[in-house]
mmCIF file of the N, C-alpha and C atoms, coordinates in Angstrom:
data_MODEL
# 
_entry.id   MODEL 
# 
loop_
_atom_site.group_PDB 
_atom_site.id 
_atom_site.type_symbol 
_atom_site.label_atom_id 
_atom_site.label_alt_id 
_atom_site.label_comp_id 
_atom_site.label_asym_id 
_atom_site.label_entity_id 
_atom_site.label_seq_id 
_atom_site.pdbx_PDB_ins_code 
_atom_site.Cartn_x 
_atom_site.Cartn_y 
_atom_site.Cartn_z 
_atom_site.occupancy 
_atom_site.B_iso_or_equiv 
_atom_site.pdbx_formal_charge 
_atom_site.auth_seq_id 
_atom_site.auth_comp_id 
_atom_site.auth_asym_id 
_atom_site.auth_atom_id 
_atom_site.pdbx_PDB_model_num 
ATOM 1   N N  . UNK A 1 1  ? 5.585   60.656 -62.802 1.00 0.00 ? 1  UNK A N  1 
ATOM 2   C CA . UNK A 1 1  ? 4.482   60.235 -61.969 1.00 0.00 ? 1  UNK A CA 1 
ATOM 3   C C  . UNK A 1 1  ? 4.575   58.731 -61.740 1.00 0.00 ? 1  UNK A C  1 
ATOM 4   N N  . UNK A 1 2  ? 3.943   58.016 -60.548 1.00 0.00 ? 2  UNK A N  1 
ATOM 5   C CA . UNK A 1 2  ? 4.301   56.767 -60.232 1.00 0.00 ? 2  UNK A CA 1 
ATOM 6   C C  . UNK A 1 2  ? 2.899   56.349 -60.467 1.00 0.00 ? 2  UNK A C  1 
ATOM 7   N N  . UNK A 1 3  ? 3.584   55.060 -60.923 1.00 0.00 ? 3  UNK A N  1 
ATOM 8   C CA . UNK A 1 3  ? 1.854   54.193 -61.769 1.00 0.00 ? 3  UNK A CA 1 
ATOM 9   C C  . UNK A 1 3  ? 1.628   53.775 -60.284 1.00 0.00 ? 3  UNK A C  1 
ATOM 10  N N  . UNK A 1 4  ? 0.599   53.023 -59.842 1.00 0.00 ? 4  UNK A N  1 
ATOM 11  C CA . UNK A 1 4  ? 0.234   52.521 -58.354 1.00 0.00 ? 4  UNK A CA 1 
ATOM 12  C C  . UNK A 1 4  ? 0.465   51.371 -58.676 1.00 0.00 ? 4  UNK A C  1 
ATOM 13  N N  . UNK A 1 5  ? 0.867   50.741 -57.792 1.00 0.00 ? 5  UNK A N  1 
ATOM 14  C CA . UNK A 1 5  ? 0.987   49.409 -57.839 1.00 0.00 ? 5  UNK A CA 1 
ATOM 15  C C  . UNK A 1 5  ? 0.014   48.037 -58.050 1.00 0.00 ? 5  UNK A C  1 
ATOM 16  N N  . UNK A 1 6  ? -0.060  47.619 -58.209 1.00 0.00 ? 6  UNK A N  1 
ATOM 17  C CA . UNK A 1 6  ? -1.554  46.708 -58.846 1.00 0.00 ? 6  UNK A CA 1 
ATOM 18  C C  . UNK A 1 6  ? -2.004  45.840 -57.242 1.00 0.00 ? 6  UNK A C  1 
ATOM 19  N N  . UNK A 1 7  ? -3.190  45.766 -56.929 1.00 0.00 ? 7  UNK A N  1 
ATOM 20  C CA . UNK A 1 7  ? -3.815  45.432 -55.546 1.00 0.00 ? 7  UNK A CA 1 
ATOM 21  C C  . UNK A 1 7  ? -3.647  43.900 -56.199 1.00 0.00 ? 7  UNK A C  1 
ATOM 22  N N  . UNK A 1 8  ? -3.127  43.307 -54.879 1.00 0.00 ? 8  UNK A N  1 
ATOM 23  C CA . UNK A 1 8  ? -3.247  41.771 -54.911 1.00 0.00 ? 8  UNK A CA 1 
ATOM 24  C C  . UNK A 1 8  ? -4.307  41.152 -54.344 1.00 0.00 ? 8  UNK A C  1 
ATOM 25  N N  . UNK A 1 9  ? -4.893  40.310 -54.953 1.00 0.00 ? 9  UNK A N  1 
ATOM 26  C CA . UNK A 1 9  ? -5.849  39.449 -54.459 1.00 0.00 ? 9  UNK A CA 1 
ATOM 27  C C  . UNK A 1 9  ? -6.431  39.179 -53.489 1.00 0.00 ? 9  UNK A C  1 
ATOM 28  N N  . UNK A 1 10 ? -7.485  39.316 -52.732 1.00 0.00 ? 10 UNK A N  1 
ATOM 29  C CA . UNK A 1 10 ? -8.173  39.330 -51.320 1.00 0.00 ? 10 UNK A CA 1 
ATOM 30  C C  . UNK A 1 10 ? -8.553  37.721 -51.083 1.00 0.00 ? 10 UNK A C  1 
ATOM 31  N N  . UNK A 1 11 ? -7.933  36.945 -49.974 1.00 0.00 ? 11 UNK A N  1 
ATOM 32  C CA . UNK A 1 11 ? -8.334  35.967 -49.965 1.00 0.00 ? 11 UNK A CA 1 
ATOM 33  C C  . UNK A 1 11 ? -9.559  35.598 -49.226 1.00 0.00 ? 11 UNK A C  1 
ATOM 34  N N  . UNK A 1 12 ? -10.312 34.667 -49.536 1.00 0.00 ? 12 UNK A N  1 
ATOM 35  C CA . UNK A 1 12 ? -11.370 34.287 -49.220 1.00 0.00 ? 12 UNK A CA 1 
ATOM 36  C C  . UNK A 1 12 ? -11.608 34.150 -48.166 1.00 0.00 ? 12 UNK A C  1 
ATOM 37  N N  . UNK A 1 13 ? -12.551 33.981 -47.300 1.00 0.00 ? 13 UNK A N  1 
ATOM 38  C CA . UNK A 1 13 ? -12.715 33.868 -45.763 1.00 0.00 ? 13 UNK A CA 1 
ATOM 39  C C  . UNK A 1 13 ? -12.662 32.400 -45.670 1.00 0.00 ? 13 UNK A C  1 
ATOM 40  N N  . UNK A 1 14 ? -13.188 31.682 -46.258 1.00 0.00 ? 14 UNK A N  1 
ATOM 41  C CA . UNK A 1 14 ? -12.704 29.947 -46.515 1.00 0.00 ? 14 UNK A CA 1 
ATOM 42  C C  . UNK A 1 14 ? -11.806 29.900 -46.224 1.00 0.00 ? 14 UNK A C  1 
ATOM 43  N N  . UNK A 1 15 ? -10.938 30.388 -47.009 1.00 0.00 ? 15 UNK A N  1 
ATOM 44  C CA . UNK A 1 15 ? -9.080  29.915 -47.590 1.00 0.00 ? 15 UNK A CA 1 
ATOM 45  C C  . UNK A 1 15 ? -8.789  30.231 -46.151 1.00 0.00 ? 15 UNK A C  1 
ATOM 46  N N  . UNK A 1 16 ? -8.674  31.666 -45.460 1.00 0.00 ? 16 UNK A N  1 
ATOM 47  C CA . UNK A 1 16 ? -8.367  31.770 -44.460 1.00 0.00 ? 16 UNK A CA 1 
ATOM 48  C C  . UNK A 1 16 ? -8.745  31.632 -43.067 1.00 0.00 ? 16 UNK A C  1 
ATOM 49  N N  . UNK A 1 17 ? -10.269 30.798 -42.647 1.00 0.00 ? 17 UNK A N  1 
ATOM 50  C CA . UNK A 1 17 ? -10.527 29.722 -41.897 1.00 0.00 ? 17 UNK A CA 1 
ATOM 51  C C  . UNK A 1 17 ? -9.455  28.501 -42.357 1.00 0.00 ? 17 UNK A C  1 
ATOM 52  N N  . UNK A 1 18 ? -9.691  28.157 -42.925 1.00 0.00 ? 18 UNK A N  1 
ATOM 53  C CA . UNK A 1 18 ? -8.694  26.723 -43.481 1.00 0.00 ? 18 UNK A CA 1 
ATOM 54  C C  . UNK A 1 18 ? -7.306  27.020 -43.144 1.00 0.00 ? 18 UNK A C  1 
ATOM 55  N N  . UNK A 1 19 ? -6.603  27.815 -43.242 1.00 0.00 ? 19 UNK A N  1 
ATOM 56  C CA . UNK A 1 19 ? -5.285  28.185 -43.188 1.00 0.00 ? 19 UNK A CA 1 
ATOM 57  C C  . UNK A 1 19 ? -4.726  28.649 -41.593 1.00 0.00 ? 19 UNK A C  1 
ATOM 58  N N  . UNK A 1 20 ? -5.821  29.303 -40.978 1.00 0.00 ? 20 UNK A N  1 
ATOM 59  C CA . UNK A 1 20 ? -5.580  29.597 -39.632 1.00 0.00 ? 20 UNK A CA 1 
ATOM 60  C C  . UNK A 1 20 ? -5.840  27.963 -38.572 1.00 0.00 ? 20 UNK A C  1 
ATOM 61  N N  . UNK A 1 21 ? -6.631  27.511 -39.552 1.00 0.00 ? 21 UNK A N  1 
ATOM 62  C CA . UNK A 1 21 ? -6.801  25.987 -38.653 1.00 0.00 ? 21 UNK A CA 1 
ATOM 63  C C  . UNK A 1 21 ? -5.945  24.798 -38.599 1.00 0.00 ? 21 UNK A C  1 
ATOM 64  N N  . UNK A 1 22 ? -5.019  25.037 -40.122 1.00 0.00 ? 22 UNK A N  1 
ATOM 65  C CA . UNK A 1 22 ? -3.875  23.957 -40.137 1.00 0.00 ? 22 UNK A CA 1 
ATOM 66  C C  . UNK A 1 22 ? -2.565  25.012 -39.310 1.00 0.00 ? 22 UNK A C  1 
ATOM 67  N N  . UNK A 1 23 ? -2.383  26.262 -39.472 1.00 0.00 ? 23 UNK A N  1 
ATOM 68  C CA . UNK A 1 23 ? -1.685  26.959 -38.176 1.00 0.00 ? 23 UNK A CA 1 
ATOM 69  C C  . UNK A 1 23 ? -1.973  26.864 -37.088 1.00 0.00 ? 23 UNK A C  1 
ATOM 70  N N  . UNK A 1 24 ? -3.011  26.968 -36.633 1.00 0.00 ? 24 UNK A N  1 
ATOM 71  C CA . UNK A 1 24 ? -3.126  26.641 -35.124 1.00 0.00 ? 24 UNK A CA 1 
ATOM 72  C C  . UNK A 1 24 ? -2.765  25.316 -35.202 1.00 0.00 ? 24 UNK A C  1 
ATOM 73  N N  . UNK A 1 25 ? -3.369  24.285 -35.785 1.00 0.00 ? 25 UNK A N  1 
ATOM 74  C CA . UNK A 1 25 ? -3.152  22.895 -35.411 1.00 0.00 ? 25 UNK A CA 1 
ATOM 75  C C  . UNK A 1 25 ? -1.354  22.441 -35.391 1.00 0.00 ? 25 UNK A C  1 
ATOM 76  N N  . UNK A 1 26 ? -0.759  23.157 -35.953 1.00 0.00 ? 26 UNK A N  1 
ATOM 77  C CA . UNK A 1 26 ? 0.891   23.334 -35.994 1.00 0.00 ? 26 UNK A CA 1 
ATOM 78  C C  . UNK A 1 26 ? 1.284   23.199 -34.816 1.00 0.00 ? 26 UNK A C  1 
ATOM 79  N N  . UNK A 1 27 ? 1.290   24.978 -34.663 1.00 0.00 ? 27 UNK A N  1 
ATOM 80  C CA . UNK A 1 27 ? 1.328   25.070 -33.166 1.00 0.00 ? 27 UNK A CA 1 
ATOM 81  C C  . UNK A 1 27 ? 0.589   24.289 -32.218 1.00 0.00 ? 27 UNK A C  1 
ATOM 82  N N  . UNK A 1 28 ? -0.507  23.263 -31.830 1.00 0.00 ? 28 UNK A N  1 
ATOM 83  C CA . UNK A 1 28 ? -1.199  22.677 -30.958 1.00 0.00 ? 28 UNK A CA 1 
ATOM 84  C C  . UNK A 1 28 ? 0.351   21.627 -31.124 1.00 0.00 ? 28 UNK A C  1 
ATOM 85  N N  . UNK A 1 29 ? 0.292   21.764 -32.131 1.00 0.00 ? 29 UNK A N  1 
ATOM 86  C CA . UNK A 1 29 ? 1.581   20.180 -32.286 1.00 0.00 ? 29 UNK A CA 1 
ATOM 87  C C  . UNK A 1 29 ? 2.779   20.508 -31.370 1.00 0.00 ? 29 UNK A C  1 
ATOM 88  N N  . UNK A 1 30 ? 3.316   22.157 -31.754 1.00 0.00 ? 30 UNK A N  1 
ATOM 89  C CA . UNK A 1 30 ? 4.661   22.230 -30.797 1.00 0.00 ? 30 UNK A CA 1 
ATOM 90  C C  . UNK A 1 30 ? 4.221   22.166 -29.217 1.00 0.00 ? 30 UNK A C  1 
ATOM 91  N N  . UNK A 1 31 ? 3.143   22.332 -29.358 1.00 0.00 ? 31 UNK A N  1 
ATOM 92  C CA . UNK A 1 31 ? 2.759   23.095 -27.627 1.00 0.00 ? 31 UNK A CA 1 
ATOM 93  C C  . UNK A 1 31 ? 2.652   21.463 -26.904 1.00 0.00 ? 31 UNK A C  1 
ATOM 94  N N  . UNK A 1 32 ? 2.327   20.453 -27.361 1.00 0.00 ? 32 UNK A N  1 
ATOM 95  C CA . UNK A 1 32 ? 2.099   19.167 -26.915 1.00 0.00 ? 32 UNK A CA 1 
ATOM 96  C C  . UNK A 1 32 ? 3.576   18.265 -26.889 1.00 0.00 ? 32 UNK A C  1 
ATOM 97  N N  . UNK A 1 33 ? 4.215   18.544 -27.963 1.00 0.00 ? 33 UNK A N  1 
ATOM 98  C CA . UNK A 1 33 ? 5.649   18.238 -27.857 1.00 0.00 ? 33 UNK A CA 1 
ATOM 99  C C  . UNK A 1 33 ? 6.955   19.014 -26.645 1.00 0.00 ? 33 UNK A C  1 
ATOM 100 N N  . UNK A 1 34 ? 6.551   20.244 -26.462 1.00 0.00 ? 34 UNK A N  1 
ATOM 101 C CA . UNK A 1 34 ? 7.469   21.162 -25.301 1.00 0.00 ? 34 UNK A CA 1 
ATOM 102 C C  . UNK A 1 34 ? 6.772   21.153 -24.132 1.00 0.00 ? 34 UNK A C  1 
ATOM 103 N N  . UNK A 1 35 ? 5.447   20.291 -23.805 1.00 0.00 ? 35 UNK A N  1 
ATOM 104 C CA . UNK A 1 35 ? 4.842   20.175 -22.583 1.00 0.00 ? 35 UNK A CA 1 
ATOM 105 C C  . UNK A 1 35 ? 5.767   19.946 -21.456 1.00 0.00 ? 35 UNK A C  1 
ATOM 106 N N  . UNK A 1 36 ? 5.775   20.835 -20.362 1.00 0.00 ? 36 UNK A N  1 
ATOM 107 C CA . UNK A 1 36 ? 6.414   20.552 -19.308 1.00 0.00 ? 36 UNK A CA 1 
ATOM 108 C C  . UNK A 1 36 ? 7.862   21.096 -19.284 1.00 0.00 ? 36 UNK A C  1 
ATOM 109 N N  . UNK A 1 37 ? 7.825   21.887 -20.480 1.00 0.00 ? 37 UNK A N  1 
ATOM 110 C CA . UNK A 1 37 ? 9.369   22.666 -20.377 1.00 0.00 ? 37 UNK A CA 1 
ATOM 111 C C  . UNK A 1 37 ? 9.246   23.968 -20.215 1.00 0.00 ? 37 UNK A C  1 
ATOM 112 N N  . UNK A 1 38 ? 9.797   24.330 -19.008 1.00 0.00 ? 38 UNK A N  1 
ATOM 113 C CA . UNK A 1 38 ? 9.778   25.621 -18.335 1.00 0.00 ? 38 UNK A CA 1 
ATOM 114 C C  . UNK A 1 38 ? 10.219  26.959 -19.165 1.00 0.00 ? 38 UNK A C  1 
ATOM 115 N N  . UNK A 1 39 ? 10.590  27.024 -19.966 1.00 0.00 ? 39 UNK A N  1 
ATOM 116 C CA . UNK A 1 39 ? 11.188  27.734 -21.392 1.00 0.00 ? 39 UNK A CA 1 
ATOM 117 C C  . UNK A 1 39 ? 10.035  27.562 -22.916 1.00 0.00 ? 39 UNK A C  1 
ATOM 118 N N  . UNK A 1 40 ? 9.791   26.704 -23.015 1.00 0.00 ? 40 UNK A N  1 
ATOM 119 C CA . UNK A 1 40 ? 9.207   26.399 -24.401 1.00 0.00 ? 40 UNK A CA 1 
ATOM 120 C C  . UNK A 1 40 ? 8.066   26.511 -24.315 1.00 0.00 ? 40 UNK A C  1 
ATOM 121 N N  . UNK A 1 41 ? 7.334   25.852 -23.199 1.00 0.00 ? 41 UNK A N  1 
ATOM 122 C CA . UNK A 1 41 ? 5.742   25.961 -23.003 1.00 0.00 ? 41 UNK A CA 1 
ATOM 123 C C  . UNK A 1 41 ? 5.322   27.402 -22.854 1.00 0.00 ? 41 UNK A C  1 
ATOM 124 N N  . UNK A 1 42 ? 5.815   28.409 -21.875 1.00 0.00 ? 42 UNK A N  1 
ATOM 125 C CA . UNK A 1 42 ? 5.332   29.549 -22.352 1.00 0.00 ? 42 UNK A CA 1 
ATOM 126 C C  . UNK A 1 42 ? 5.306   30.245 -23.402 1.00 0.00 ? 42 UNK A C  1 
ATOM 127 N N  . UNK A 1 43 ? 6.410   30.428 -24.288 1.00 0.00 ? 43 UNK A N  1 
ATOM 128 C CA . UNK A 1 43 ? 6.875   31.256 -25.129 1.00 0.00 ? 43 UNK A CA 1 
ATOM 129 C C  . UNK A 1 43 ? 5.660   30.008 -26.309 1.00 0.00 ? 43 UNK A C  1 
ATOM 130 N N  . UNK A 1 44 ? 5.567   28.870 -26.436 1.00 0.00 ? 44 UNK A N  1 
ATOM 131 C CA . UNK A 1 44 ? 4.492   28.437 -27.392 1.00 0.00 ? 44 UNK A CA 1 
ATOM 132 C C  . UNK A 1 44 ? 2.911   29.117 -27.107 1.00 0.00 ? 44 UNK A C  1 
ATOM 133 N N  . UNK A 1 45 ? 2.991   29.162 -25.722 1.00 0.00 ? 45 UNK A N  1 
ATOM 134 C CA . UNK A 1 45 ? 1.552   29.537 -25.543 1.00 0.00 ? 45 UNK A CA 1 
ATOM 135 C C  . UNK A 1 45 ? 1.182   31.018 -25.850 1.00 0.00 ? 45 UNK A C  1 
ATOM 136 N N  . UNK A 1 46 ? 1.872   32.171 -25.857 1.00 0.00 ? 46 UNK A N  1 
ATOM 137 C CA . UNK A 1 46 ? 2.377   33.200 -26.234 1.00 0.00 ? 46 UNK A CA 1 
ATOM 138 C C  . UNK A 1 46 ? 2.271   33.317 -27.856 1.00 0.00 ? 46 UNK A C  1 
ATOM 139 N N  . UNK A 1 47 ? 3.156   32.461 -28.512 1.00 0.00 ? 47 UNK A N  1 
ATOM 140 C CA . UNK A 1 47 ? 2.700   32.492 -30.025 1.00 0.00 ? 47 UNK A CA 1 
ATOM 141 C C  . UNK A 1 47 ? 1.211   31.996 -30.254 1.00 0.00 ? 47 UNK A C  1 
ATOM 142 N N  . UNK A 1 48 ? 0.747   31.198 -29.654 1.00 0.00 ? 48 UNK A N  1 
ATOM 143 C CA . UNK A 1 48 ? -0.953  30.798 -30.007 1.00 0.00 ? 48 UNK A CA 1 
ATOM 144 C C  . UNK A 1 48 ? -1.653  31.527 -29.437 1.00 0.00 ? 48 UNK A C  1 
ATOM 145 N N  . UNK A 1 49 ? -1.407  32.480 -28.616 1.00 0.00 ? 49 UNK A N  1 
ATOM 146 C CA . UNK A 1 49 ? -2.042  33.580 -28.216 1.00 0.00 ? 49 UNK A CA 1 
ATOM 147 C C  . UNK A 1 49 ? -1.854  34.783 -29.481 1.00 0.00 ? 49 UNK A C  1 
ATOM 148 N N  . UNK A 1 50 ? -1.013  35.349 -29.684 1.00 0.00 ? 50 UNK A N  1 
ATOM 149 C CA . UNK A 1 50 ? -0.578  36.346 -30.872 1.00 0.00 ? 50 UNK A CA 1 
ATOM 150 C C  . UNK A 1 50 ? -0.811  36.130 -32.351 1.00 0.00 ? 50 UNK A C  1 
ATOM 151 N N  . UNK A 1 51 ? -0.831  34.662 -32.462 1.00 0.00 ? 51 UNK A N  1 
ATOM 152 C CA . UNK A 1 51 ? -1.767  34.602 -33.694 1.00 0.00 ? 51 UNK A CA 1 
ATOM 153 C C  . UNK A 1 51 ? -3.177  34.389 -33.917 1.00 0.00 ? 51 UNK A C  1 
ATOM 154 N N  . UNK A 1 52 ? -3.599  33.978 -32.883 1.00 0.00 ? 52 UNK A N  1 
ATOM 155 C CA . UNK A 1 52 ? -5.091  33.997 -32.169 1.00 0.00 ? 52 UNK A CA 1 
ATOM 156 C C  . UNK A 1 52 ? -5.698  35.511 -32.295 1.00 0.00 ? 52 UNK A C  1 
ATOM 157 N N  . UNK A 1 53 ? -4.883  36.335 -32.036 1.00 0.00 ? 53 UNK A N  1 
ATOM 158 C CA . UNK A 1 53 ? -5.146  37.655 -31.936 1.00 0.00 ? 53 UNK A CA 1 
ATOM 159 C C  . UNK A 1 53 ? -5.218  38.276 -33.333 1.00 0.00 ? 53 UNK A C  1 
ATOM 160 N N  . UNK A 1 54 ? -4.231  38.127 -34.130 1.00 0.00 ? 54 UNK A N  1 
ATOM 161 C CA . UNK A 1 54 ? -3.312  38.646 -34.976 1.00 0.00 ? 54 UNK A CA 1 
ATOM 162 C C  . UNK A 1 54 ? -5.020  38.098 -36.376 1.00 0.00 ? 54 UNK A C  1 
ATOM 163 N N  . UNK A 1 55 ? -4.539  36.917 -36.708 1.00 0.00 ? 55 UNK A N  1 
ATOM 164 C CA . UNK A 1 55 ? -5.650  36.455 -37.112 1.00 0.00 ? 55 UNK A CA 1 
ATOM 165 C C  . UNK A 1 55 ? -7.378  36.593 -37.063 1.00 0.00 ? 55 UNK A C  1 
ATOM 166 N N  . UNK A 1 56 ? -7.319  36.840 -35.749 1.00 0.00 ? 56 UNK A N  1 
ATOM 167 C CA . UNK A 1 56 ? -8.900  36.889 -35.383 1.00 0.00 ? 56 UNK A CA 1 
ATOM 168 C C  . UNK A 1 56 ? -9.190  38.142 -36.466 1.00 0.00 ? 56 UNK A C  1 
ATOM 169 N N  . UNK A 1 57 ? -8.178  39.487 -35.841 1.00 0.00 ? 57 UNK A N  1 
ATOM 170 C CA . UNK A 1 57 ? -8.623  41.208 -36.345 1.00 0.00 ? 57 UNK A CA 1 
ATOM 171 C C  . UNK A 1 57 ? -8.329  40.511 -38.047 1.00 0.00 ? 57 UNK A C  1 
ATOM 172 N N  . UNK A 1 58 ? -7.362  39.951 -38.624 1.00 0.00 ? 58 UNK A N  1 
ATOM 173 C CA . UNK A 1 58 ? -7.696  39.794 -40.032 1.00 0.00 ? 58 UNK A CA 1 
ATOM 174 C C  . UNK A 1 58 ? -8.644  39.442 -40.880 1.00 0.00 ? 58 UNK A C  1 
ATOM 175 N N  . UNK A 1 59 ? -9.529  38.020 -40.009 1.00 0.00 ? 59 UNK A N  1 
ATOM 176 C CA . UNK A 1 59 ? -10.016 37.327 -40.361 1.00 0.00 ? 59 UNK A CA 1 
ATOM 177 C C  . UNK A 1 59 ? -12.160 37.949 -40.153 1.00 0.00 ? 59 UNK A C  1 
ATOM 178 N N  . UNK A 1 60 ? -11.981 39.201 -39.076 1.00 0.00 ? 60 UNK A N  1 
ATOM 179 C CA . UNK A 1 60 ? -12.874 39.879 -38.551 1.00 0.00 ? 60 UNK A CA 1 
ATOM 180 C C  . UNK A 1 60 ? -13.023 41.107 -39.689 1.00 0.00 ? 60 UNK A C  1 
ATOM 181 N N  . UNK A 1 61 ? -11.960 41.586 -39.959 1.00 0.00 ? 61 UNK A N  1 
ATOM 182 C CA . UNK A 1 61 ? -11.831 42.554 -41.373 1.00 0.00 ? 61 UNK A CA 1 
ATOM 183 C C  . UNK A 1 61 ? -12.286 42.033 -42.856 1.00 0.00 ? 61 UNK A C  1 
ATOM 184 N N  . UNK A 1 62 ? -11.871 40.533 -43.217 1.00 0.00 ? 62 UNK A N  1 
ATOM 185 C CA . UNK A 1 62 ? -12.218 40.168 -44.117 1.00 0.00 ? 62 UNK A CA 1 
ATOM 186 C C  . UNK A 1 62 ? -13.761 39.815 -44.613 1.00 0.00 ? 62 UNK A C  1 
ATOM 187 N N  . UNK A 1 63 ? -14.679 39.274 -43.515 1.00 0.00 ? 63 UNK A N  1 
ATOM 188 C CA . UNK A 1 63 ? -15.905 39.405 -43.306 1.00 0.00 ? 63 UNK A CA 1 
ATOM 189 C C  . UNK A 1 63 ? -16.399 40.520 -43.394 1.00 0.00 ? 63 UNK A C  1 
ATOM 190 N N  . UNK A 1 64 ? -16.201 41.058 -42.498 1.00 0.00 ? 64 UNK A N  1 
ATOM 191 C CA . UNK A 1 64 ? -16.394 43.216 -42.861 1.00 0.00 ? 64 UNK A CA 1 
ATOM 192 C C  . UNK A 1 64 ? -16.640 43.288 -44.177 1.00 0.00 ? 64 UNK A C  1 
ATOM 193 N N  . UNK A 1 65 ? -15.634 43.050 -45.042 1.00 0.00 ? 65 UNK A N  1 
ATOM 194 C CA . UNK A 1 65 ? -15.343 43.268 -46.647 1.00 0.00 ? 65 UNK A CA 1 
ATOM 195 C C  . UNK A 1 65 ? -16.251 42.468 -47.082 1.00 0.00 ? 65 UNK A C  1 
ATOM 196 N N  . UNK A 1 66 ? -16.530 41.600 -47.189 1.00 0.00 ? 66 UNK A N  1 
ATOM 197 C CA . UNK A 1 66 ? -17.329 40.511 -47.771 1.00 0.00 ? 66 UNK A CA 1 
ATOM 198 C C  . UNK A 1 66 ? -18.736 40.548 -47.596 1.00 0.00 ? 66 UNK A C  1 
ATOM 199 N N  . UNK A 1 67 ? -19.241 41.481 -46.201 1.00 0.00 ? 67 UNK A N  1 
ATOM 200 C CA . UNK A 1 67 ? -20.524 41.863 -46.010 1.00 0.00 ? 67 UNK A CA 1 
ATOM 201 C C  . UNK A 1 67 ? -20.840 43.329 -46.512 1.00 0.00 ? 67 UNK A C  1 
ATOM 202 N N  . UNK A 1 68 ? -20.193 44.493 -46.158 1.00 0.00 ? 68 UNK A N  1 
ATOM 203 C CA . UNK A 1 68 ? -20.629 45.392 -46.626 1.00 0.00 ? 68 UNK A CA 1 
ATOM 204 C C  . UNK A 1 68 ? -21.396 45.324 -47.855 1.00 0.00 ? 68 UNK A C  1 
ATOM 205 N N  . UNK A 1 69 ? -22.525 46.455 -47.749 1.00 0.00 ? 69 UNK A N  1 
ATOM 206 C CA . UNK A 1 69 ? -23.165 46.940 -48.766 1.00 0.00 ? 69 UNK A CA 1 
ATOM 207 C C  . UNK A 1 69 ? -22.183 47.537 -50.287 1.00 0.00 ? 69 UNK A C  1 
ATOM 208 N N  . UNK A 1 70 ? -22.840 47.291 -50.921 1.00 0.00 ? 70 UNK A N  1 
ATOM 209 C CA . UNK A 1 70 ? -21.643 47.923 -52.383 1.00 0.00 ? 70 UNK A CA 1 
ATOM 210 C C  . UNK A 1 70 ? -22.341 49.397 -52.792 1.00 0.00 ? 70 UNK A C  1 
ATOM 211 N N  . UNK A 1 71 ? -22.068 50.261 -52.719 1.00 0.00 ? 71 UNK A N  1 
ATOM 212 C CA . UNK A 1 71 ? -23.313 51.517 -53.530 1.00 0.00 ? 71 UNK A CA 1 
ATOM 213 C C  . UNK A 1 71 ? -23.448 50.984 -54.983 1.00 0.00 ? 71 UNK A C  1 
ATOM 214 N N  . UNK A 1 72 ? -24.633 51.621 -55.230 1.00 0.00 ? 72 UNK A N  1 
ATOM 215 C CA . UNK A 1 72 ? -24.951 51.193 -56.646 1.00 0.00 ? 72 UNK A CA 1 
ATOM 216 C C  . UNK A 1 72 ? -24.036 51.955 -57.424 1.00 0.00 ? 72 UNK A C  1 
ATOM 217 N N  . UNK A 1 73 ? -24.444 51.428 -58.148 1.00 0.00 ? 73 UNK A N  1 
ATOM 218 C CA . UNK A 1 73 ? -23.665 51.841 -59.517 1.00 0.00 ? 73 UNK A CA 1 
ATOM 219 C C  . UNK A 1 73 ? -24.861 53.005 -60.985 1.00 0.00 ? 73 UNK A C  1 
ATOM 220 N N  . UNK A 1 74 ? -24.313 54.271 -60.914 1.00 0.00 ? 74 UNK A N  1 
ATOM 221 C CA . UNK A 1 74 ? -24.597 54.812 -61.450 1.00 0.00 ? 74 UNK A CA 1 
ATOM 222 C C  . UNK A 1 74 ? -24.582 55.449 -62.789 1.00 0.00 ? 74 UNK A C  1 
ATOM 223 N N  . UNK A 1 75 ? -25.660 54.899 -63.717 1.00 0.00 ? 75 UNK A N  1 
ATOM 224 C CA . UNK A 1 75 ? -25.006 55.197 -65.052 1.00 0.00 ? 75 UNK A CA 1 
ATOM 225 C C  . UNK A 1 75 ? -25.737 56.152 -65.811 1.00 0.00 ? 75 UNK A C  1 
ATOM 226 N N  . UNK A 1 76 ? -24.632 56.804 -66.661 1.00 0.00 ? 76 UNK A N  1 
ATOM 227 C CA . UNK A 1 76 ? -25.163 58.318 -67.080 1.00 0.00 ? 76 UNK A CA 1 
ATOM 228 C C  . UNK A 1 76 ? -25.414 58.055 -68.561 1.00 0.00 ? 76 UNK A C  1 
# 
């Protein structure tokens, strides 16, 4: 029989505001540096779109988790 694997740590909605904001701000960096290049500027704007996305549904799930109700706890 296979033991389950042990659940890793849920990060905080902090940690990951904070973390999506020094990523975006990354990318704001490449997208200002490839300005005006017919090749680079889209394909940057494309990645800040997809992690925009990508992030939002993570960061929309983690709240989910963090709000739900807990059922009580029942003791016999």
């Amino acid at each position: 029989m296979q033991t389950p694997t042990p659940s890793t740590p849920r990060e905080t909605t902090e940690a990951m505001v904070r973390s999506i904001g020094r990523e975006l701000a990354e990318i704001q960096q490449a997208m200002e540096r490839c300005r005006g290049d017919e090749a680079g500027e889209p394909r940057i704007m494309g990645l800040w779109i997809a992690h925009g996305l990508i992030c939002g549904t993570e960061l929309l799930h983690n709240l989910l988790m963090e709000t739900a109700a807990r059922p009580p706890r029942i003791s016999l």
